[in-house]
MARMI-370045 format. One record per atom (N, C-alpha, C, O, CB): y, x, z. Coordinates in steps of 0.2 Angstrom, whole numbers, padded with zeros to 4 digits, always signed. Atoms other than C-alpha are relative to their C-alpha. Glycine has a CB too. Example, Ala and Ser with C-alpha at 12.3 -4.5 7.8 and 13.67 -1.06 7.14 Angstrom:
<pts>
-0006+0004+0000/-0022+0062+0039/+0006+0004+0000/+0005+0009+0003/+0000-0005+0006/-0006-0004-0001/-0005+0068+0036/+0005-0004+0003/+0011-0001+0004/+0002+0002-0007/
</pts>
This chain:
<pts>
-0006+0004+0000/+0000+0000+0000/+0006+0004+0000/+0007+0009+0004/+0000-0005+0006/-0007-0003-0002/+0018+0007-0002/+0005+0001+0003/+0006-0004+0006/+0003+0000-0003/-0003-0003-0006/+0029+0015+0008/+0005+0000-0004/+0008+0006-0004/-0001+0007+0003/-0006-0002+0002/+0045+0012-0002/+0005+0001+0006/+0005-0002+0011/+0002-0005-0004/-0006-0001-0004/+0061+0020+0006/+0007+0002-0005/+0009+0000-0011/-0002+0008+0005/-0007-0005+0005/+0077+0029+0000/+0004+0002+0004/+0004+0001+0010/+0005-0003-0006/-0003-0005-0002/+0088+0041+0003/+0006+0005-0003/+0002+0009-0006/-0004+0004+0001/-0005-0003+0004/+0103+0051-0004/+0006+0005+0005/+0007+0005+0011/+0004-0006-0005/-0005-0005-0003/+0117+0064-0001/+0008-0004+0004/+0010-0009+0003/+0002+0007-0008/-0003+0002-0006/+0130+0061+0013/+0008-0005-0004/+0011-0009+0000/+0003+0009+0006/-0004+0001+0005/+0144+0054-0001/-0002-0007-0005/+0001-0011-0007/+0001+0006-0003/+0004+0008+0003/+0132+0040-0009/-0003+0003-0010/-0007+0001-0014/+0010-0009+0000/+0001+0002+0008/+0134+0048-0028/-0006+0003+0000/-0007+0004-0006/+0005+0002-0005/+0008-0001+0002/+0115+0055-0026/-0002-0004+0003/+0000-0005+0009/-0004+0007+0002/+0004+0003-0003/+0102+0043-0022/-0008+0000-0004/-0010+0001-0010/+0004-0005+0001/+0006+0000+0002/+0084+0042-0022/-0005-0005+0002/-0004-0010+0007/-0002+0004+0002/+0005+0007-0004/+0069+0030-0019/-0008+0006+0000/-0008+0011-0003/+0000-0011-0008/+0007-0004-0005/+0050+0038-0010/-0001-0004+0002/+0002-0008+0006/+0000+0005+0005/+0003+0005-0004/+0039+0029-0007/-0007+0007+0004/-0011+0011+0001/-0004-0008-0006/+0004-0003-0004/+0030+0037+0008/-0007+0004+0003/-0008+0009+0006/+0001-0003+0002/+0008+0001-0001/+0011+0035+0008/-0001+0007-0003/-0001+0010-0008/-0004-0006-0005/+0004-0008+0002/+0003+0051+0011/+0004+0007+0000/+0002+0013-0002/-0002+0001-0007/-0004-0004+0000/+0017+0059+0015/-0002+0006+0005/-0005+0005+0010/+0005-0004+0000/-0002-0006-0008/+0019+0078+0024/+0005+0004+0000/+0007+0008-0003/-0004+0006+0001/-0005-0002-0003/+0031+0082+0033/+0000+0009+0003/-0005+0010+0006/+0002-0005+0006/+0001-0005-0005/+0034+0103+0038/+0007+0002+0003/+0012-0001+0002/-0005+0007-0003/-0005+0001-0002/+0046+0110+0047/+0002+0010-0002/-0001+0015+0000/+0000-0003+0009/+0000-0007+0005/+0052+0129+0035/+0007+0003+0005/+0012+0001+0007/+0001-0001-0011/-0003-0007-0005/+0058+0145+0047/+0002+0004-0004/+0005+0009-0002/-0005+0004+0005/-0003-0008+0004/+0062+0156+0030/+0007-0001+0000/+0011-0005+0002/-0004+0002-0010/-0006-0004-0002/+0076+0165+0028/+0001-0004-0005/+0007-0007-0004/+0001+0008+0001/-0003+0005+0008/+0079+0155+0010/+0002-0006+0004/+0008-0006+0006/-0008-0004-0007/-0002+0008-0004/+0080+0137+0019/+0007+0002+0007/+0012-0001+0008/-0011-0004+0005/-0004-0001-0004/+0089+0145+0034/+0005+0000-0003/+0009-0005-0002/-0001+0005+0003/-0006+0001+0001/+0101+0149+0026/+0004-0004-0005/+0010-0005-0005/+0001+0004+0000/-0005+0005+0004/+0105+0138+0010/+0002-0006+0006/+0008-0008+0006/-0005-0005-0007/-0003+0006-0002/+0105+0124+0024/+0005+0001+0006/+0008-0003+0009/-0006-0005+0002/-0008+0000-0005/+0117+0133+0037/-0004-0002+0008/-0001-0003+0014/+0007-0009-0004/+0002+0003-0007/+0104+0129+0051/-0008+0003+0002/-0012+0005-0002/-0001-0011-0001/+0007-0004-0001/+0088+0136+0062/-0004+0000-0004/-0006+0006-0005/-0004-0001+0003/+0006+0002+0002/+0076+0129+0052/+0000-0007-0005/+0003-0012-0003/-0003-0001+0007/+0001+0008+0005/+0072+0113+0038/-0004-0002+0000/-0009+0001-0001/+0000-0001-0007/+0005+0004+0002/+0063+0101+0037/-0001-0005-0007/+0004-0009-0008/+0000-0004+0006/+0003+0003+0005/+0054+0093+0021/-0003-0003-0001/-0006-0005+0004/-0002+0002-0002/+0006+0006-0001/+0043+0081+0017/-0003-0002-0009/-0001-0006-0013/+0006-0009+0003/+0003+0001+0005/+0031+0082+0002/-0004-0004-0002/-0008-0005+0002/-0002+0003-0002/+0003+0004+0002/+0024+0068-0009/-0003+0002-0008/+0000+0007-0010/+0004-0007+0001/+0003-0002+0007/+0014+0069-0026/+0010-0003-0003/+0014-0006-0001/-0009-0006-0004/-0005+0003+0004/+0029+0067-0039/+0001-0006-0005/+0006-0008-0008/+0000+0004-0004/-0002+0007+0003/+0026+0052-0047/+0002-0009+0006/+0002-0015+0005/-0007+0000-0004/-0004+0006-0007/+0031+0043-0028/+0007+0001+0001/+0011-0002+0005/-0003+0001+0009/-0009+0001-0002/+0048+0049-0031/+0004+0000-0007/+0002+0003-0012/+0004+0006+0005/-0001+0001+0006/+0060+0045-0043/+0011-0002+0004/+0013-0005+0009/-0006-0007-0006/-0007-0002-0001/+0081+0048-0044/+0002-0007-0002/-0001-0010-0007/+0003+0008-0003/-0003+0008+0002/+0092+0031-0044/+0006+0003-0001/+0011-0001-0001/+0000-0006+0007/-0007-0004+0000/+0108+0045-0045/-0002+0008+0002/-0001+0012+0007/+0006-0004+0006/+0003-0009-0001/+0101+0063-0049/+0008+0003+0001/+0013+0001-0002/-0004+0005-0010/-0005-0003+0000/+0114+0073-0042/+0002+0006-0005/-0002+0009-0009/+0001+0002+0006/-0002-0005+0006/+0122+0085-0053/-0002+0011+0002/-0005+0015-0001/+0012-0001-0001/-0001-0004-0003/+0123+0101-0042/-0009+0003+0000/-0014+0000+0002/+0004-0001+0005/+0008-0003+0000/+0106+0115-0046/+0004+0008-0001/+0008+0011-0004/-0007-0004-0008/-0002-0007-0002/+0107+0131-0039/-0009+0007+0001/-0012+0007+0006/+0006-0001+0009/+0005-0007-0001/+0092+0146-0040/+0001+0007+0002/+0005+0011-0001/-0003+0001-0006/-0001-0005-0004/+0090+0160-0030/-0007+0004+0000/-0007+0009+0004/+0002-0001+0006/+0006-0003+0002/+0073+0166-0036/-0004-0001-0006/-0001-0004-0011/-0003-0001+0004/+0004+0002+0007/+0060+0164-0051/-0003-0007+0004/-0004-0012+0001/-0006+0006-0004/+0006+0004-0001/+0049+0154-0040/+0003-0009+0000/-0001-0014-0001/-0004+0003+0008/-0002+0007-0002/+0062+0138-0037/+0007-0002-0001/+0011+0003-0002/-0002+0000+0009/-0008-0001+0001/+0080+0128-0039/-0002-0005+0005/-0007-0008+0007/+0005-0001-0006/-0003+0005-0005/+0088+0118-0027/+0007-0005-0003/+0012-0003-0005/+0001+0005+0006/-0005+0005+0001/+0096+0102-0031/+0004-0003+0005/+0001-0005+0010/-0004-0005-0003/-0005+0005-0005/+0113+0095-0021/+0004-0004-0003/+0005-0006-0009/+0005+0004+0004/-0008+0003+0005/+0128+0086-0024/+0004+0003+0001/+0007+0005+0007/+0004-0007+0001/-0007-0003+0000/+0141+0093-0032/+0007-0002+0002/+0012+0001+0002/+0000+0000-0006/-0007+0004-0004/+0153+0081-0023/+0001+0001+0007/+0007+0000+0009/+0000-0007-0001/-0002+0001-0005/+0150+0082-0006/-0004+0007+0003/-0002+0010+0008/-0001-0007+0001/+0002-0008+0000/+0137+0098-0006/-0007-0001+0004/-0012+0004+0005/+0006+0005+0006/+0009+0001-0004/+0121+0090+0003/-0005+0000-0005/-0005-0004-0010/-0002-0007+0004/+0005-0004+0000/+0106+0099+0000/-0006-0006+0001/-0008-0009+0007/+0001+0005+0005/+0007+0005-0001/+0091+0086-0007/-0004+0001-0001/-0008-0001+0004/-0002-0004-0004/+0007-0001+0003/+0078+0093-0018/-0001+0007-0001/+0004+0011-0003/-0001-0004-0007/+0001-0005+0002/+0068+0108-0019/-0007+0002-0007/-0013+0001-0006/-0001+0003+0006/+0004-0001+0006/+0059+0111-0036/-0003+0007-0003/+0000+0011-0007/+0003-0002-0005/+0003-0006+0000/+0047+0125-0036/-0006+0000-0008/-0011-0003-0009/-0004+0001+0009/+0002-0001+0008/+0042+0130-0054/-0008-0001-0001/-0012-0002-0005/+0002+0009-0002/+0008+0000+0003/+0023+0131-0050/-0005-0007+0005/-0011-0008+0006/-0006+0010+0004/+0000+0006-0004/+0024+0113-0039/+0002-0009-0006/+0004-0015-0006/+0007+0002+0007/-0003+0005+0003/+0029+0103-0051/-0002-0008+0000/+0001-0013-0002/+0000+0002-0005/+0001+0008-0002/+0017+0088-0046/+0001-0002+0006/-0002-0005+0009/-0007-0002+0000/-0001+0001-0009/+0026+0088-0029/+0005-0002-0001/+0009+0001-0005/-0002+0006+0006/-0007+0003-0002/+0041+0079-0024/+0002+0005+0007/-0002+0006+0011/-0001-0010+0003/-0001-0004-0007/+0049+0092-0010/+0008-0003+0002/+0012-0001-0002/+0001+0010-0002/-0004+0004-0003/+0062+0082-0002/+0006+0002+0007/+0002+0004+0011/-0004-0003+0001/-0004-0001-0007/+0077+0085+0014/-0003-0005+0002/-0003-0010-0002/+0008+0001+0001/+0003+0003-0004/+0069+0076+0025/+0006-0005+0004/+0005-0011+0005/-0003+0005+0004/-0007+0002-0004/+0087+0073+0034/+0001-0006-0006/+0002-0012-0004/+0008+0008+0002/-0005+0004+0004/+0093+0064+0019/-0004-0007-0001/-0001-0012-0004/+0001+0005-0008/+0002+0009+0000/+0081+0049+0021/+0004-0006+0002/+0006-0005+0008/-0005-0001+0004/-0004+0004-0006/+0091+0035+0027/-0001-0003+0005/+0004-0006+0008/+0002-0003-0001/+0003-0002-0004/+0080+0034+0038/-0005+0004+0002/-0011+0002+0003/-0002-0003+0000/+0002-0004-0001/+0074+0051+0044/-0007-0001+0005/-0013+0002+0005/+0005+0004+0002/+0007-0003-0005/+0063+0047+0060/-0006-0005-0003/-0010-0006+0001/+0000-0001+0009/+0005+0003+0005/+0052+0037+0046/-0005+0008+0000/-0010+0007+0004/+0004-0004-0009/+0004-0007+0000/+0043+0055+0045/+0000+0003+0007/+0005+0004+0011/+0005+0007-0005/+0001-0009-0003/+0035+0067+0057/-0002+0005+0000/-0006+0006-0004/-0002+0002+0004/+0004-0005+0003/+0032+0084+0058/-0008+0000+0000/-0012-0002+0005/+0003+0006+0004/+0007-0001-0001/+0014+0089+0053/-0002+0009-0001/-0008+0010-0001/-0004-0005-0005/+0000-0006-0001/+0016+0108+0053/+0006+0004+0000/+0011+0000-0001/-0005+0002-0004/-0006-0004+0000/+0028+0123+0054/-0003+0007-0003/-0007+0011-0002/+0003+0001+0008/+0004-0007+0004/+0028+0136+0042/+0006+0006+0001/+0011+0005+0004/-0002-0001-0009/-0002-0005-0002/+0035+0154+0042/+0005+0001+0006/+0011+0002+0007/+0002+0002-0006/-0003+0003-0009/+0035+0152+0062/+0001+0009+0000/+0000+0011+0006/-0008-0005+0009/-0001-0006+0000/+0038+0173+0059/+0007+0002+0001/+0010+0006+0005/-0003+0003-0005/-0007-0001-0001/+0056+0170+0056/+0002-0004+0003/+0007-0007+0000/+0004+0001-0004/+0000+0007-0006/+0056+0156+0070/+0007+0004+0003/+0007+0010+0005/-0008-0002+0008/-0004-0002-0007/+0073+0158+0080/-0003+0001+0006/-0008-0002+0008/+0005-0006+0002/+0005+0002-0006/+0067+0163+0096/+0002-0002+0004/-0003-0003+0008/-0003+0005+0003/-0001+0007-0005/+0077+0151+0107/-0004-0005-0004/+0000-0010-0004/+0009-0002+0001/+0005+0006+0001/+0065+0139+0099/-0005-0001-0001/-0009+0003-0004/+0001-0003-0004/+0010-0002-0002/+0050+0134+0104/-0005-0003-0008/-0003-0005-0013/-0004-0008+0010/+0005+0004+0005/+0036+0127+0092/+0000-0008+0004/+0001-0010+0010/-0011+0005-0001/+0000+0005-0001/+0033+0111+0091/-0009+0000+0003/-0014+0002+0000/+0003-0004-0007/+0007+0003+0000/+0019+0105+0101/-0007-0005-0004/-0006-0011-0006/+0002-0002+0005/+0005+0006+0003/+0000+0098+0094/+0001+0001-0007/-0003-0002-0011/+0002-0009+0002/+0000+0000+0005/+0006+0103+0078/-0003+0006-0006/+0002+0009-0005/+0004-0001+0000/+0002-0007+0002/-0002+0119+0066/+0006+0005-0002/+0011+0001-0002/-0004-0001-0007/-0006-0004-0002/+0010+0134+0066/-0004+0004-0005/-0011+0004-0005/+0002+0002+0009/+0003-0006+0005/+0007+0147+0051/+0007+0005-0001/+0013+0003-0002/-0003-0004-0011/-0004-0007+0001/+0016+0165+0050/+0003-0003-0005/+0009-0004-0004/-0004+0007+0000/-0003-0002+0006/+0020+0163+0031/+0000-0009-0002/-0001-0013+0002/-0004+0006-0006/+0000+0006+0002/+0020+0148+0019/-0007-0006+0001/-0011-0005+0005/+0002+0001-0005/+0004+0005-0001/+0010+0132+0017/-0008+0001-0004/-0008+0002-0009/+0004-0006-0004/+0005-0001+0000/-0008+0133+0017/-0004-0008-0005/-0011-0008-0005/-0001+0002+0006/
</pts>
């Protein structure tokens, strides 16, 4: 059954529709996510690609490696989509930008190597040094 939702950047002119089902949520400690998002740590939320689909693709796509780009809005500057070149059947999502966020929880934490260390792990959840297994 479907989990329709949606979600878009802080300004309105990106929006999205996701539907839920099967969704995972992790919570990413690299130093890429640190710092495009300005914060400890990001949280994401991947679905196959055909459960998500853009109702107002933002304009804004920025790359900082071969492996991936990152879609925002160019209007207001929030940080939606990540599109990693060898993912392409995966929806990678900001998690925050749901419009309803605590619809998701974490189900793992990945590269807990570059964990802030004022921050603990999340309890009950799987914890991996590098990326997603």
């Amino acid at each position: 059954m479907p989990n329709h939702h949606q979600g878009g950047c802080r300004c309105g002119a990106a929006r999205y529709e996701i539907d839920l089902s099967g969704a995972h949520t992790l919570i990413c400690h690299c130093d890429d996510c640190r710092q495009h998002i300005g914060a400890p740590f990001s949280v994401f939320t991947v679905v196959p690609s055909a459960q998500f689909h853009w109702l107002k693709k933002p304009e804004g796509r920025v790359t900082f490696s071969q492996r991936a780009a990152r879609l925002f809005c160019e209007r207001c500057g929030t940080y939606l989509k990540w599109e990693g070149v060898d993912s392409s059947d995966e929806a990678e999502i900001n998690a925050m930008t749901l419009d309803t966020p605590a619809l998701v929880t974490a189900d793992e934490e990945i590269f807990t190597r570059s964990r802030q260390p004022w921050i603990k792990a999340v309890s009950g959840i799987p914890q991996f040094e590098a990326g997603r297994n």
